[in-house]
KEDO-610636 format. One record per residue (C-alpha): residue in three letters; chain; x, y, z. Coordinates in steps of 0.2 Angstrom, whole numbers, plus 5000, padded with zeros to 4 digits. Layout:
KEDO-610636
{pt ALA; A; {X; Y; Z}}
...
end
This chain:
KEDO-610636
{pt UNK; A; {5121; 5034; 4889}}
{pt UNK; A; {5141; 5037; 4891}}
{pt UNK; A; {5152; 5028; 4904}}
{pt UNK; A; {5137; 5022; 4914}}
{pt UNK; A; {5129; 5040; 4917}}
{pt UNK; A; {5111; 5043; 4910}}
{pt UNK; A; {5114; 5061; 4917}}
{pt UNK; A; {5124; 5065; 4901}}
{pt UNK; A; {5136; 5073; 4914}}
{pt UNK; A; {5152; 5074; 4902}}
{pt UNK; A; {5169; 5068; 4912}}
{pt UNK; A; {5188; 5072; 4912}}
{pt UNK; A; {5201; 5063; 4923}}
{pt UNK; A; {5186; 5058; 4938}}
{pt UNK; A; {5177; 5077; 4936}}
{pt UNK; A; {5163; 5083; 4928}}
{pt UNK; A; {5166; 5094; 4915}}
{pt UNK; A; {5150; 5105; 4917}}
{pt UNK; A; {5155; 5109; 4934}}
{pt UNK; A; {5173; 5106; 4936}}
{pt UNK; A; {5174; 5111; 4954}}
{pt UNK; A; {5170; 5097; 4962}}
{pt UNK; A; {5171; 5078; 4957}}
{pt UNK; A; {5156; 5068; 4960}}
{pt UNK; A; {5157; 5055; 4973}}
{pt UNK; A; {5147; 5042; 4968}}
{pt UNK; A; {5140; 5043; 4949}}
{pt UNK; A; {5134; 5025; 4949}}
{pt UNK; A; {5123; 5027; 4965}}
{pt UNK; A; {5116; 5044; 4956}}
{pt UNK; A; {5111; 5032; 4941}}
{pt UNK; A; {5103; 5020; 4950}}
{pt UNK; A; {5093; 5032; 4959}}
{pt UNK; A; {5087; 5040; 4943}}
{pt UNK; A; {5082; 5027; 4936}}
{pt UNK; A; {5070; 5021; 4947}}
{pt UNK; A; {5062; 5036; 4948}}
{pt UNK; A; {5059; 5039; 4932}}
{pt UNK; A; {5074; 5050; 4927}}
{pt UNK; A; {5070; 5062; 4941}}
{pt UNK; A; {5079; 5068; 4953}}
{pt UNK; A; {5080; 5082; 4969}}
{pt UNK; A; {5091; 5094; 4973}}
{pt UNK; A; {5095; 5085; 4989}}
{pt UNK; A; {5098; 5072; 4982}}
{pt UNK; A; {5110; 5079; 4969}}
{pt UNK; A; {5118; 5086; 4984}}
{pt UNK; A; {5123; 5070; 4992}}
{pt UNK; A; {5133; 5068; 4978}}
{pt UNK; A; {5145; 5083; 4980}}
{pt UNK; A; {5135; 5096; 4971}}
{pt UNK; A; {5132; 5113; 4974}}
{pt UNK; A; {5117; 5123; 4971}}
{pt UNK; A; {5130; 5133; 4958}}
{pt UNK; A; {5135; 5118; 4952}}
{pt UNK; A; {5114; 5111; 4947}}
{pt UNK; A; {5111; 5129; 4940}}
{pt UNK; A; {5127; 5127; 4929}}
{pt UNK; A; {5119; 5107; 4926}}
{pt UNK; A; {5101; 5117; 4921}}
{pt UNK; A; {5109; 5132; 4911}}
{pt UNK; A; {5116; 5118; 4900}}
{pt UNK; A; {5103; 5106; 4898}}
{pt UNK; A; {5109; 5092; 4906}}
{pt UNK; A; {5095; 5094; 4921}}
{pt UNK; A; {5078; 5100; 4917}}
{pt UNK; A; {5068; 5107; 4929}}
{pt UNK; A; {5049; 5099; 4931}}
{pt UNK; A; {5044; 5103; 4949}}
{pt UNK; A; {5053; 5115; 4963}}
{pt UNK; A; {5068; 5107; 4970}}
{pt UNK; A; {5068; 5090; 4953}}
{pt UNK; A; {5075; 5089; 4938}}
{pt UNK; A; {5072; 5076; 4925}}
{pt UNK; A; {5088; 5070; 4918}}
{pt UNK; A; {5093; 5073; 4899}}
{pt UNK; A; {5085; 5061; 4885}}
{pt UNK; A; {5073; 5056; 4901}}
{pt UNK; A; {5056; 5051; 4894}}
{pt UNK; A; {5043; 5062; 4901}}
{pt UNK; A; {5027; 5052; 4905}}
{pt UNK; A; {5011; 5050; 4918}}
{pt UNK; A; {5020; 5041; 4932}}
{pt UNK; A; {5034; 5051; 4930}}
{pt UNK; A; {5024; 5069; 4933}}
{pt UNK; A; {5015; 5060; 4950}}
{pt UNK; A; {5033; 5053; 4955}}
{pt UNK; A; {5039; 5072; 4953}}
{pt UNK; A; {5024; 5077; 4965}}
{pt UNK; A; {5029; 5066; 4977}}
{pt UNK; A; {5045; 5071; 4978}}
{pt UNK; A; {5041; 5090; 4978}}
{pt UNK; A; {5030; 5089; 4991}}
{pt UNK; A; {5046; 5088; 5004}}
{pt UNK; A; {5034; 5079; 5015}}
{pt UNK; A; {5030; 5062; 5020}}
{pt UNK; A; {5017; 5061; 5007}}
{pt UNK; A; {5009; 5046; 4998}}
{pt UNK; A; {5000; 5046; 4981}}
{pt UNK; A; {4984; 5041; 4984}}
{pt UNK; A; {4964; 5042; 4979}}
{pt UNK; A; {4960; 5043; 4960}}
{pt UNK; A; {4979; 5044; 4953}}
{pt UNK; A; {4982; 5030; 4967}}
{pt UNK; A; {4968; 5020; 4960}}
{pt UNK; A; {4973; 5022; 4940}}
{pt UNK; A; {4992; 5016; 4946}}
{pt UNK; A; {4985; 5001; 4954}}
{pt UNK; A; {4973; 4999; 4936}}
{pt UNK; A; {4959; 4998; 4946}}
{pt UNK; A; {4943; 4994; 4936}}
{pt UNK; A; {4933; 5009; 4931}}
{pt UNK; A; {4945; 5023; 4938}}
{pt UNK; A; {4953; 5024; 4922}}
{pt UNK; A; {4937; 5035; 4915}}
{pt UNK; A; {4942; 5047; 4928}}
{pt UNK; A; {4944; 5065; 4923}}
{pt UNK; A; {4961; 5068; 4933}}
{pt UNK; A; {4962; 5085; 4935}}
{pt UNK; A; {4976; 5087; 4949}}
{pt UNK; A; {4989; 5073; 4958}}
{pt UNK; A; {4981; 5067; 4972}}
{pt UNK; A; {4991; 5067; 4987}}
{pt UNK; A; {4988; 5060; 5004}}
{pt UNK; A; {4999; 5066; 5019}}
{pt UNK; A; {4997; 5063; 5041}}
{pt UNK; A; {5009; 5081; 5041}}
{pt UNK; A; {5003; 5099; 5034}}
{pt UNK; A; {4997; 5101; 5019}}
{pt UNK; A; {5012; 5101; 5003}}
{pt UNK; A; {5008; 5117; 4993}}
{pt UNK; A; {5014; 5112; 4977}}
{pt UNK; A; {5005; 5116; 4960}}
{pt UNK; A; {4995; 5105; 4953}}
{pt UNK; A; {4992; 5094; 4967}}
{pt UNK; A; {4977; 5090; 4979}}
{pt UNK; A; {4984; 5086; 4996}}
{pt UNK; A; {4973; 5075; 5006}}
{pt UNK; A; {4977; 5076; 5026}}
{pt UNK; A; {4972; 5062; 5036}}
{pt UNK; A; {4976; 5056; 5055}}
{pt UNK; A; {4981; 5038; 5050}}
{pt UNK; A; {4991; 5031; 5038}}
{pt UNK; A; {5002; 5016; 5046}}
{pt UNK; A; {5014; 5005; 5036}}
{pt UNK; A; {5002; 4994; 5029}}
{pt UNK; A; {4991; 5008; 5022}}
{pt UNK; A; {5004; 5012; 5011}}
{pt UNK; A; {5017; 5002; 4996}}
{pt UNK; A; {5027; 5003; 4981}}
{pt UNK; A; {5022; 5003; 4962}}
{pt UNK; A; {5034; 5005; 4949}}
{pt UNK; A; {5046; 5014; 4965}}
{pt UNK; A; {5030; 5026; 4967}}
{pt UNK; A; {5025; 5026; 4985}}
{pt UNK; A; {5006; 5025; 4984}}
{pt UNK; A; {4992; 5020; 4998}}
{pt UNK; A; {4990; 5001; 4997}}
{pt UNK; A; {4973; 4994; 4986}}
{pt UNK; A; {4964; 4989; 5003}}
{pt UNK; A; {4966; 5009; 5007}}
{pt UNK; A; {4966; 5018; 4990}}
{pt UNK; A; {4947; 5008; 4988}}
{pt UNK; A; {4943; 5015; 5004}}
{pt UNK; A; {4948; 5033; 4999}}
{pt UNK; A; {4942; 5032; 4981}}
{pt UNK; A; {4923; 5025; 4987}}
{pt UNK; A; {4914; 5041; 4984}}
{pt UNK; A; {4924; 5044; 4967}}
{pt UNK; A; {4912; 5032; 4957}}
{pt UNK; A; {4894; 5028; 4954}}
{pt UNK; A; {4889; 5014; 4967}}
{pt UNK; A; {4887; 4998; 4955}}
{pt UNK; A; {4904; 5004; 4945}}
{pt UNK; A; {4910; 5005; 4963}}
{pt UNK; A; {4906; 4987; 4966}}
{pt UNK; A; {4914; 4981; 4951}}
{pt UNK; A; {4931; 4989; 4954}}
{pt UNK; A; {4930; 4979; 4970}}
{pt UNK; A; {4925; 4962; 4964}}
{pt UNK; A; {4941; 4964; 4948}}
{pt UNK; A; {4953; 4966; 4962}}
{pt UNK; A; {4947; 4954; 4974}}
{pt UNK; A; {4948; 4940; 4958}}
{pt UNK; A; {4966; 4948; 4952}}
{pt UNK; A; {4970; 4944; 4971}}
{pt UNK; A; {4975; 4963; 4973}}
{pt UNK; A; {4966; 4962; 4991}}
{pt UNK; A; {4957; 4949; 5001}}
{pt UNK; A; {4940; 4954; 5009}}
{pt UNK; A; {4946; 4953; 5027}}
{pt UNK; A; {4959; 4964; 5022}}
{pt UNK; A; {4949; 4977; 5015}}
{pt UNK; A; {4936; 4975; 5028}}
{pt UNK; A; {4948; 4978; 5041}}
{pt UNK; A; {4957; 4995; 5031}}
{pt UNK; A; {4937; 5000; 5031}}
{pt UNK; A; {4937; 4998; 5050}}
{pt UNK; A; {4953; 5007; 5052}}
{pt UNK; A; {4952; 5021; 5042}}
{pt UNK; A; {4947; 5038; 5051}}
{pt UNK; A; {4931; 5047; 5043}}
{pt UNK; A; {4922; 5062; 5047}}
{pt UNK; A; {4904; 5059; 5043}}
{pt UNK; A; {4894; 5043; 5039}}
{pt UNK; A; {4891; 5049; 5022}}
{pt UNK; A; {4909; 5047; 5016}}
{pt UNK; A; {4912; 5028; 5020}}
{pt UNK; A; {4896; 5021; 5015}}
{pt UNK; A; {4898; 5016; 4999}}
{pt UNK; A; {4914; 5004; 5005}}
{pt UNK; A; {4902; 4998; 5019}}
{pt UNK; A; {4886; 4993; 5010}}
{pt UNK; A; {4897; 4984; 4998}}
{pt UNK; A; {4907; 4975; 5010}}
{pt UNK; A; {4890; 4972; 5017}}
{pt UNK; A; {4883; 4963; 5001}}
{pt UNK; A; {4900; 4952; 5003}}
{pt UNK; A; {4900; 4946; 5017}}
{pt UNK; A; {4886; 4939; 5027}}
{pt UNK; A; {4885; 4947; 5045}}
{pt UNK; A; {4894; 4962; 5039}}
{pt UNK; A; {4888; 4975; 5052}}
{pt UNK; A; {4890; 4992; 5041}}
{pt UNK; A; {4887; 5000; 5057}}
{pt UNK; A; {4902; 4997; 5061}}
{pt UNK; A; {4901; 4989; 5079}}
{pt UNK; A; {4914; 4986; 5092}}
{pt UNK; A; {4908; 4971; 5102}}
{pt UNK; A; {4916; 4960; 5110}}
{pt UNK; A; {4925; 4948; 5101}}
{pt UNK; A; {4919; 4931; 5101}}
{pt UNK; A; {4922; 4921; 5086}}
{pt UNK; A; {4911; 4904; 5085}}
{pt UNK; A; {4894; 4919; 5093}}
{pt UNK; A; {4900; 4930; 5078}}
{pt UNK; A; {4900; 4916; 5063}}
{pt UNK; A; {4887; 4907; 5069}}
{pt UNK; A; {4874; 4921; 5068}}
{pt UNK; A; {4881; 4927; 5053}}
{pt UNK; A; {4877; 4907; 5048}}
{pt UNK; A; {4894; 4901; 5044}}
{pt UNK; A; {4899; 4885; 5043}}
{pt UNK; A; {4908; 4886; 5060}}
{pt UNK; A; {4927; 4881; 5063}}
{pt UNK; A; {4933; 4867; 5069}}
{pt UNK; A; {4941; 4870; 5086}}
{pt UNK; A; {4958; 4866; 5094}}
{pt UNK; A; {4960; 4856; 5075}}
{pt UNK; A; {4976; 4845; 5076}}
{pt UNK; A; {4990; 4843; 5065}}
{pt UNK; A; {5007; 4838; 5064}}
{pt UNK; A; {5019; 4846; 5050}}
{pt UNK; A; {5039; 4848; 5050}}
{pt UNK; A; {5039; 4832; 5064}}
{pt UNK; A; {5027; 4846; 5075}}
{pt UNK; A; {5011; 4845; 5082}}
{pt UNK; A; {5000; 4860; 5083}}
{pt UNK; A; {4981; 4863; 5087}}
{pt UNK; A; {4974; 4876; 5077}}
{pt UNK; A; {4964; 4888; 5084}}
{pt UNK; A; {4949; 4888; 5074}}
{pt UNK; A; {4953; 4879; 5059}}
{pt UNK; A; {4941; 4874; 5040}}
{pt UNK; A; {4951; 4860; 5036}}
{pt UNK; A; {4943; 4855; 5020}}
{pt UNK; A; {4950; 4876; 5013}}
{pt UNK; A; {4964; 4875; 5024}}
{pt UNK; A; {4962; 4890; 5034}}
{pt UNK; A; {4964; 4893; 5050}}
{pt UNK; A; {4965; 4909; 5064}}
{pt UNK; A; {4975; 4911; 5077}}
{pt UNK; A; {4979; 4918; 5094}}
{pt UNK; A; {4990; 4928; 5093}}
{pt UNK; A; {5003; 4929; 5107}}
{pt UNK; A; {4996; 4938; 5123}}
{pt UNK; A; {5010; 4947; 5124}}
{pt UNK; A; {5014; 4949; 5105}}
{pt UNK; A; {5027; 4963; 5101}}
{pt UNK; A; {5033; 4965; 5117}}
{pt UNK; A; {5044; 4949; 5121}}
{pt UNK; A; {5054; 4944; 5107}}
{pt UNK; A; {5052; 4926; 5112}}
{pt UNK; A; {5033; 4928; 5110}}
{pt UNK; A; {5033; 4937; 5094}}
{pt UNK; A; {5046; 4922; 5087}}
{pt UNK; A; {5036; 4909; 5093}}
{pt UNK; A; {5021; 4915; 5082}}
{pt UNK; A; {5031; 4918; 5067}}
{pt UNK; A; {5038; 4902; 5067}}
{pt UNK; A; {5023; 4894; 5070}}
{pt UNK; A; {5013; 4903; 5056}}
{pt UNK; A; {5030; 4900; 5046}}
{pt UNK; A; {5028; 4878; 5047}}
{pt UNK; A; {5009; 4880; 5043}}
{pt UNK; A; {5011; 4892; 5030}}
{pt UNK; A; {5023; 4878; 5020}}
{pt UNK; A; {5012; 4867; 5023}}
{pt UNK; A; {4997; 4874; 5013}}
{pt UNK; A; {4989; 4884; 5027}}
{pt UNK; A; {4982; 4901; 5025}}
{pt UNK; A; {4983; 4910; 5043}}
{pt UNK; A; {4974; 4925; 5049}}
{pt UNK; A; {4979; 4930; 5066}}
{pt UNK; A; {4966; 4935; 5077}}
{pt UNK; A; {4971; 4951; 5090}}
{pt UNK; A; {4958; 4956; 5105}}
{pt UNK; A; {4954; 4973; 5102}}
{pt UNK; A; {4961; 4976; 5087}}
{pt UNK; A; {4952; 4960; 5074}}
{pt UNK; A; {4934; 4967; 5072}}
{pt UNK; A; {4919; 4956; 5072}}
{pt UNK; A; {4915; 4962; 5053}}
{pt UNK; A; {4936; 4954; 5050}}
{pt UNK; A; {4930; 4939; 5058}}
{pt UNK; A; {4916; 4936; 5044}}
{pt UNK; A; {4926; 4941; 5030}}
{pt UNK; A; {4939; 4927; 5034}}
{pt UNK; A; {4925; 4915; 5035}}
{pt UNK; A; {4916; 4921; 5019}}
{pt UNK; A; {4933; 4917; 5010}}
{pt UNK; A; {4938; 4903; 5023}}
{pt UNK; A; {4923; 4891; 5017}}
{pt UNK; A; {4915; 4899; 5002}}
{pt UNK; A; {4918; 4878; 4996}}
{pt UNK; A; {4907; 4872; 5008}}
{pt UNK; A; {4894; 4886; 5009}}
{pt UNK; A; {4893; 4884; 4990}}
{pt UNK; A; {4890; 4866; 4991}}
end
């Protein structure tokens, strides 16, 4: 690596000797970029930069690009590995496209995927289907923001969803195991994996069971059913035979006073109501995140509770973490 660029790109007086036409406007920018994701680059990109399409075959014909995937190019001296081949996937699929299902569940180290026989890159896109070699493109209808994350700059669906997606991929007990290891590595929490279980569109029983009878071993009142009614908190836990929450629960932190909702002190959880007008008056949707901000720091775990939108299943899986202490004593 010369004068800050892992691109090799040789330079004379601001210009690049391989393509001499044009100086690059920012060099440094284009080294960062690489090196995040993992010595690749698009042509796009490249081009943001002041090359041509002349000037990156000039770049190829000398060997200081190297073309991996239609449209990216791994840099010169760039080490060619796993997660760089799904990166280059990703970024050949020109589409808003996340990795996801057996290659989302070996990124994450997932218990028990590793054994896994991956024989394409798992893709999984809400627009047309990428047709890019190689690759198995998955199409769903819903994939919000918190279905989807980082690792290592990779985007890739979140654990809650990638166990979700992967559910049918492994014998049932196996399947159960992976669960448990990221639930203890405090990868996911139950209530947020029963509510991606909840959220996620299927088309056929068959295909989200296994996520549901697990869930349903975990959480007592778990309905693997799935069922939308009504929302009444102390009804739900108390046939599911929780300990049930102590209500309107007072405390005073930061020189405030609150009352918690429903509250297990002795854990130091609670859920809340959200706002009834949440996200759609900014003074409502500060109020809440201030509040949930002062009992945060002071030690409280919060699970906000939305009508129509927390599930009755979500409700058990906060309680099943909220006083596993007191049911086990």
């Amino acid at each position: 690596m010369t004068d800050g660029f892992p691109l090799h790109f040789p330079r004379i007086q601001g210009r690049c000797l391989a393509t001499r036409e044009k100086p690059m406007k920012s060099p440094s920018a284009l080294d960062r970029l690489a090196q995040k994701q993992h010595s690749l680059l698009t042509t796009a990109q490249l081009g943001s930069v002041g090359l041509t399409r002349h000037q990156i075959e000039r770049l190829v014909r000398l060997g200081h690009l190297i073309p991996v995937r239609p449209r990216v190019y791994r840099t010169l001296g760039g080490e060619v590995t796993r997660r760089q081949a799904w990166h280059a996937a990703v970024l050949a699929s020109q589409a808003d496209c996340v990795l996801s299902h057996a290659c989302a569940t070996v990124l994450w180290g997932l218990r028990g995927f590793d054994r896994l026989d991956l024989d394409a890159i798992d893709l999984l896109t809400t627009d047309v289907r990428p047709k890019v070699a190689g690759v198995r493109a998955h199409l769903t209808k819903f994939l919000p923001g918190h279905h989807r994350t980082k690792v290592d700059h990779i985007p890739v669906t979140s654990v809650a969803r990638t166990l979700v997606d992967a559910c049918g991929l492994l014998p049932f007990p196996r399947y159960e195991r992976a669960i448990d290891d990221a639930l203890r590595r405090q990868l996911v929490t139950l209530p947020g994996l029963t509510r991606c279980a909840h959220e996620v569109p299927f088309s056929g029983r068959r295909k989200i069971r296994p996520v549901r009878l697990a869930l349903a071993e975990r959480v007592p009142g778990y309905d693997p059913g799935g069922s939308n009614e009504e929302l009444d908190v102390l009804r739900i836990l108390k046939r599911a035979g929780y300990p049930l929450p102590v209500q309107q629960f007072r405390v005073r932190l930061e020189g405030r006073a609150f009352e918690l909702d429903y509250a297990w002190p002795d854990t130091m959880h609670c859920l809340e109501h959200l706002g009834k007008h949440w996200h759609e008056q900014k003074t409502d949707f500060d109020d809440d995140y201030r509040r949930f901000r002062i009992l945060q720091r002071g030690g409280w775990t919060v699970w906000p509770l939305t009508k129509g939108k927390t599930t009755p299943n979500e409700i058990c899986a906060i309680a099943a973490v909220a006083s596993a202490p007191s049911r086990a004593a």
